[in-house]
Residue frames as qw, qx, qy, qz and C-alpha x, y, z in Angstrom:
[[0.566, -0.739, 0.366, -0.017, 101.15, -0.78, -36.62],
 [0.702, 0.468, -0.461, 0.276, 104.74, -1.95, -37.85],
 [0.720, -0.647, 0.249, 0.029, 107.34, -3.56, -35.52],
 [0.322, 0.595, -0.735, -0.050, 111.01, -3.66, -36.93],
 [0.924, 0.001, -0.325, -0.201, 111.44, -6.93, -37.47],
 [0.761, -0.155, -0.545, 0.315, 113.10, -9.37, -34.94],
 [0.133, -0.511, 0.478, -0.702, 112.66, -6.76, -32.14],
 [0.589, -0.400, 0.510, -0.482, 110.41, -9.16, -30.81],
 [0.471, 0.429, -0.763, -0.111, 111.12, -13.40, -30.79],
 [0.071, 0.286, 0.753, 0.589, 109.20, -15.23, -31.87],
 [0.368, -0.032, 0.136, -0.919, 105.67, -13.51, -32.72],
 [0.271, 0.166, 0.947, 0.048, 103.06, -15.60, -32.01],
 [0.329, 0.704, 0.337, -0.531, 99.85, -13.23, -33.15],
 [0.514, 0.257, 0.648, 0.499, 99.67, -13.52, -37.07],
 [0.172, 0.473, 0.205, 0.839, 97.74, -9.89, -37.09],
 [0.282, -0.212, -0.595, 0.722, 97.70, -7.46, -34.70],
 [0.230, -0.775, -0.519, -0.278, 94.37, -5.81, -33.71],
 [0.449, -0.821, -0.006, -0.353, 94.55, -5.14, -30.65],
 [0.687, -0.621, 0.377, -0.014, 96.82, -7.42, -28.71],
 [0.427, 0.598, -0.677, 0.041, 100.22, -8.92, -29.93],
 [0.826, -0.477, 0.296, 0.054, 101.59, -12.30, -28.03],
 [0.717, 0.563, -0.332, 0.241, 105.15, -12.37, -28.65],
 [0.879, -0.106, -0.339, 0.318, 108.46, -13.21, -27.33],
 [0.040, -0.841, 0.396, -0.367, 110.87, -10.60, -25.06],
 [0.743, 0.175, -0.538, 0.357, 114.13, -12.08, -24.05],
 [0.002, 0.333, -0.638, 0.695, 113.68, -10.10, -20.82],
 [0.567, -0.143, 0.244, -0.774, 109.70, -10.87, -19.90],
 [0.495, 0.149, 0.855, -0.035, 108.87, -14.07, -21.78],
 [0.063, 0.400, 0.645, 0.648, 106.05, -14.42, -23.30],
 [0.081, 0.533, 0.503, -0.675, 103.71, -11.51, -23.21],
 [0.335, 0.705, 0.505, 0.368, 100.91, -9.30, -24.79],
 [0.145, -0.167, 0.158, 0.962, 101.66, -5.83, -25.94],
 [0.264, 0.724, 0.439, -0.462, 99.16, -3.30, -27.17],
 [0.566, 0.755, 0.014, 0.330, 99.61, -1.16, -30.61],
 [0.125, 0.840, -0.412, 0.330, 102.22, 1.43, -28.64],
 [0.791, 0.171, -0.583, 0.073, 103.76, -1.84, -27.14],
 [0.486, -0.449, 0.481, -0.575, 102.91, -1.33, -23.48],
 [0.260, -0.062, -0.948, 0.170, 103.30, -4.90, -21.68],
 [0.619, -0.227, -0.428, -0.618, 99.75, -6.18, -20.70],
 [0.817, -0.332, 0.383, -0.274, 100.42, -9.21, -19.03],
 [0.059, 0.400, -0.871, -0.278, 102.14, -12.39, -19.43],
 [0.808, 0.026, -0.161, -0.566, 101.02, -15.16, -20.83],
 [0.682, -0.390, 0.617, -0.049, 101.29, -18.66, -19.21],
 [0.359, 0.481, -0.644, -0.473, 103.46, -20.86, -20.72],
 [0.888, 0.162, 0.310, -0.299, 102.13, -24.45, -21.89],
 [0.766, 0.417, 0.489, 0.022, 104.13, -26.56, -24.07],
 [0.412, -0.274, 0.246, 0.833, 107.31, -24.21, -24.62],
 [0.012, -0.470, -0.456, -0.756, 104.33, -21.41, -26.12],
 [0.393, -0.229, 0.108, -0.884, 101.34, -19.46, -25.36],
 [0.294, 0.109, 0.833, -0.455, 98.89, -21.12, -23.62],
 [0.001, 0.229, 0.763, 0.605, 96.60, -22.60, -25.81],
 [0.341, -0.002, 0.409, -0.847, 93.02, -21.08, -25.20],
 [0.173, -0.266, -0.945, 0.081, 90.16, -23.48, -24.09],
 [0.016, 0.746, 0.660, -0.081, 86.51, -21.94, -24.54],
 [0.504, 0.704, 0.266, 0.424, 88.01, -19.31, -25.80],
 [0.196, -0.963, 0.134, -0.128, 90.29, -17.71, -23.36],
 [0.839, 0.023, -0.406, 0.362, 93.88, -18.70, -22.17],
 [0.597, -0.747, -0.256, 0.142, 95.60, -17.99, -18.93],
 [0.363, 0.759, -0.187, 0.508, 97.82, -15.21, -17.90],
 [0.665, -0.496, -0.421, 0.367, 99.42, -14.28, -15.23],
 [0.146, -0.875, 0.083, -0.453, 100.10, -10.53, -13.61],
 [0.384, -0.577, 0.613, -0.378, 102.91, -10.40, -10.75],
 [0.097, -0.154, 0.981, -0.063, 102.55, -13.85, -8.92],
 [0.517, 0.323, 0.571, -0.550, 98.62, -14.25, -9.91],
 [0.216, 0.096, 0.859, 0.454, 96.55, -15.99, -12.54],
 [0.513, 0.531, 0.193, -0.646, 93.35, -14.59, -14.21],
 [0.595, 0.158, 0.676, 0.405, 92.52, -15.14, -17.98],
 [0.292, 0.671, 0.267, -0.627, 92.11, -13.44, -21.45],
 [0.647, 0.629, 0.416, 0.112, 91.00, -13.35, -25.14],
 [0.611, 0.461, 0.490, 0.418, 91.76, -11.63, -27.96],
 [0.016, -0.815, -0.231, -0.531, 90.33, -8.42, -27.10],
 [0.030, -0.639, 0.574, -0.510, 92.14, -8.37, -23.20],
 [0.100, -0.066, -0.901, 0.416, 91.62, -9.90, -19.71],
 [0.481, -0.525, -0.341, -0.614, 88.10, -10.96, -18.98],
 [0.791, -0.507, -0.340, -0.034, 89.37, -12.30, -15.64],
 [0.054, 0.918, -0.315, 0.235, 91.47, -10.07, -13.68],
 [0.593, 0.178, -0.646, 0.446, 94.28, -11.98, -12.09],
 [0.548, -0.536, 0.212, -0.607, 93.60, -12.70, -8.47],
 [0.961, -0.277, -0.001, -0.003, 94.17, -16.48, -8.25],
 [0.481, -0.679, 0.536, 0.144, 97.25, -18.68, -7.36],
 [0.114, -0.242, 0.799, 0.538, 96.90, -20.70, -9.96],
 [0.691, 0.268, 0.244, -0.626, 94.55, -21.72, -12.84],
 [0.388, -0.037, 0.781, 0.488, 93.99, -24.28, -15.25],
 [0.133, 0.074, -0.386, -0.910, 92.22, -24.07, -18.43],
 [0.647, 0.215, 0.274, -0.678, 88.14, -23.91, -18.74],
 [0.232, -0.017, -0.899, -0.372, 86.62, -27.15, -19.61],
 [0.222, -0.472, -0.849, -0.087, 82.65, -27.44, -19.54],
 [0.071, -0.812, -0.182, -0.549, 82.29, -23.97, -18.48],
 [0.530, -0.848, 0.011, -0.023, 84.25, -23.99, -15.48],
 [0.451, 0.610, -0.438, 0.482, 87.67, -23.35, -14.64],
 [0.656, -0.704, -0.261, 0.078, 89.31, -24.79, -11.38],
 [0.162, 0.850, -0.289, 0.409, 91.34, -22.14, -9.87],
 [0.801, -0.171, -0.446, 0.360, 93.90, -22.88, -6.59],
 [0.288, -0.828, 0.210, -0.433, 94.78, -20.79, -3.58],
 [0.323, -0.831, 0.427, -0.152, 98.05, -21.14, -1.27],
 [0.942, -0.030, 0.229, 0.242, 99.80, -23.60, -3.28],
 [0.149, -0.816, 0.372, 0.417, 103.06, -23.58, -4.32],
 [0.769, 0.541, -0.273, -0.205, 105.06, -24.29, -7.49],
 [0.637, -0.328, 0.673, 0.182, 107.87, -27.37, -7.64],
 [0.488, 0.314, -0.730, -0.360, 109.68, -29.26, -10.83],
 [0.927, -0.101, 0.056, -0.358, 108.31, -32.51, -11.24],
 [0.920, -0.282, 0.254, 0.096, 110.47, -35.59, -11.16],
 [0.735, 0.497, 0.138, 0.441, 112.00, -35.10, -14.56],
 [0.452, -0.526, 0.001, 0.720, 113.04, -31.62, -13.67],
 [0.228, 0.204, 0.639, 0.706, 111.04, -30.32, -16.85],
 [0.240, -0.474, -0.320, -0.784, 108.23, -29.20, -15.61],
 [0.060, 0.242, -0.574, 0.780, 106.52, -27.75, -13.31],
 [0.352, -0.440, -0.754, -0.337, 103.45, -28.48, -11.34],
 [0.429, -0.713, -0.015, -0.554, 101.25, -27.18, -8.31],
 [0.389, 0.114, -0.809, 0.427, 102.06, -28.11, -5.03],
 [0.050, -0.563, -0.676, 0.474, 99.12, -28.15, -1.97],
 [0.262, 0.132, 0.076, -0.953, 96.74, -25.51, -1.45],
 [0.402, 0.311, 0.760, -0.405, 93.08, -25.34, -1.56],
 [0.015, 0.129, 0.721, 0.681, 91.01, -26.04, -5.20],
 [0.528, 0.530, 0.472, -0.466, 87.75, -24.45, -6.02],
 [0.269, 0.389, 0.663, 0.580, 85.85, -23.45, -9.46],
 [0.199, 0.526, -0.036, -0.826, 84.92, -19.90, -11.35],
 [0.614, 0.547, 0.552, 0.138, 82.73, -19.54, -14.27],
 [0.581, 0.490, 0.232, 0.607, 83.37, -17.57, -17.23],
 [0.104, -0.890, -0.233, -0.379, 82.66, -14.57, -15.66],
 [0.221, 0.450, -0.527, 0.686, 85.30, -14.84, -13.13],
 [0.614, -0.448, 0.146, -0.634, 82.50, -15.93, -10.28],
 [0.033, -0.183, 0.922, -0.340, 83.77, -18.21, -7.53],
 [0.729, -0.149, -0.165, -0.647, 80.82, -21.19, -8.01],
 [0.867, -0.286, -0.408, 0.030, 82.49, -23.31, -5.78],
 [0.093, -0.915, 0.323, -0.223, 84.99, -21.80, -3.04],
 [0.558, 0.471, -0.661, 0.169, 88.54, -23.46, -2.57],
 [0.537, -0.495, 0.561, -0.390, 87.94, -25.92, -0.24],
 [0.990, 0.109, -0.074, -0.052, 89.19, -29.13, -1.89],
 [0.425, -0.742, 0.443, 0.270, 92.24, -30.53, -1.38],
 [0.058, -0.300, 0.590, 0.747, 92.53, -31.09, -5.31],
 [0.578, 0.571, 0.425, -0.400, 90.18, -31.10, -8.40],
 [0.481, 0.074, 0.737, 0.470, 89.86, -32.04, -11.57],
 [0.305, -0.016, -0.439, -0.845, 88.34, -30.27, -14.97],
 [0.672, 0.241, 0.428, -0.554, 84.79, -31.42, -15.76],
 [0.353, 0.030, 0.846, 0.399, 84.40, -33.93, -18.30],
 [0.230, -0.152, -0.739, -0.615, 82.24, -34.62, -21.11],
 [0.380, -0.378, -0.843, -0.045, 79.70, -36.55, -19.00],
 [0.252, -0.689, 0.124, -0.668, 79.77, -32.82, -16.50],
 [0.878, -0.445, -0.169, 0.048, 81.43, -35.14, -13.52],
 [0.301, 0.690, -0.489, 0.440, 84.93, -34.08, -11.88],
 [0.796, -0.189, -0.472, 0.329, 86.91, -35.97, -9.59],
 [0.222, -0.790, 0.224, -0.527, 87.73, -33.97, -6.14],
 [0.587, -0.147, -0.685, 0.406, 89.42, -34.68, -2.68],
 [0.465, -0.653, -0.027, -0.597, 87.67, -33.74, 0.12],
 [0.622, -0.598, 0.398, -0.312, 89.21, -34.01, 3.48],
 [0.312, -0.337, 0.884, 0.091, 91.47, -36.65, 1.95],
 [0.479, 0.363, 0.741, -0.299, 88.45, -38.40, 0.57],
 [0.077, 0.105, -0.651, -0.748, 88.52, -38.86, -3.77],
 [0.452, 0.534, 0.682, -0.213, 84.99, -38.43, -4.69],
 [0.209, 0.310, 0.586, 0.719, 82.87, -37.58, -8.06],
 [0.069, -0.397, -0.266, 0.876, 80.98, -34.42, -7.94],
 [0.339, 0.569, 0.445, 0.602, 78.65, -32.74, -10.60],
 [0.487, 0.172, -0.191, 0.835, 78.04, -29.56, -11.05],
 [0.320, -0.728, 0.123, -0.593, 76.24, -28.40, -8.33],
 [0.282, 0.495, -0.746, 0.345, 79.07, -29.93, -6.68],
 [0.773, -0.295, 0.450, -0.336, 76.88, -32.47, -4.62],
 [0.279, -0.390, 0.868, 0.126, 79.00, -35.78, -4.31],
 [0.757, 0.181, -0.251, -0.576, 77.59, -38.51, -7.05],
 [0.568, -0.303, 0.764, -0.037, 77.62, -42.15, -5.70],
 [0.647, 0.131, 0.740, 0.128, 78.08, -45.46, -8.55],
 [0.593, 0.792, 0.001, -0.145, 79.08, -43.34, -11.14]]
């Protein structure tokens, strides 16, 4: 597969298999196939692709978020937002909205309700926090419930004097 050069800016994909991530001055960033059909976009992070974390990184379809690898999406877009898998879970967000932050650089979530999906795309906790954190190292994630900042593991039962 050849692409005349600077049709697309910048490429980020060093050799194309299957998927391309590069630049289009109308879409962003997005992945292309060999007969450069748009895929999906990819979220940006860090004026780039989103870096992938356990080996996927997040996309986004329309207004929804999902993730995918190398080879395509293993998670179909469906959320409102995601962040990136850490300890094997990914927390996803429903009916929040998006806002610049103070600086006016970047953006960040606004409300809505936080759960967690494993790799597989399976809701193993359903969005009823009113925000969450990754999992650490230690497999402990900080959550608000009903207002209320507690630690959690991960069969999400609350962990006291940790």
């Amino acid at each position: 597969m050849v692409i005349p050069a600077g049709k697309y800016f910048p490429v980020f994909t060093d050799t194309f298999y299957r998927i391309a991530i590069v630049g289009d001055s109308i879409h962003g960033i997005i992945a292309i196939d060999r007969h450069e059909k748009i895929l999906y976009n990819v979220h940006i992070y860090d004026n780039g692709p989103d870096y992938p974390s356990e080996g996927v990184y997040r996309i986004r379809m329309g207004d929804k978020f999902g993730f995918a690898n190398e080879k395509g999406i293993v998670i179909r877009p469906r959320f409102d937002f995601v962040y990136p898998f850490q300890e094997g879970y990914a927390v996803f967000v429903m009916g929040c909205s998006f806002q610049r932050d103070h600086s006016g650089e970047h953006t960040e979530v606004a409300g809505g309700k936080y759960g967690y999906i494993d790799h597989k795309g399976k809701i193993v906790q359903p969005a009823i926090y009113d925000y969450a954190e990754s999992f650490d190292e230690n497999e402990f994630a900080t959550v608000i419930y009903k207002g209320r900042p507690m630690k959690v593991d991960k069969t999400f039962t609350e962990i006291t004097g940790k």
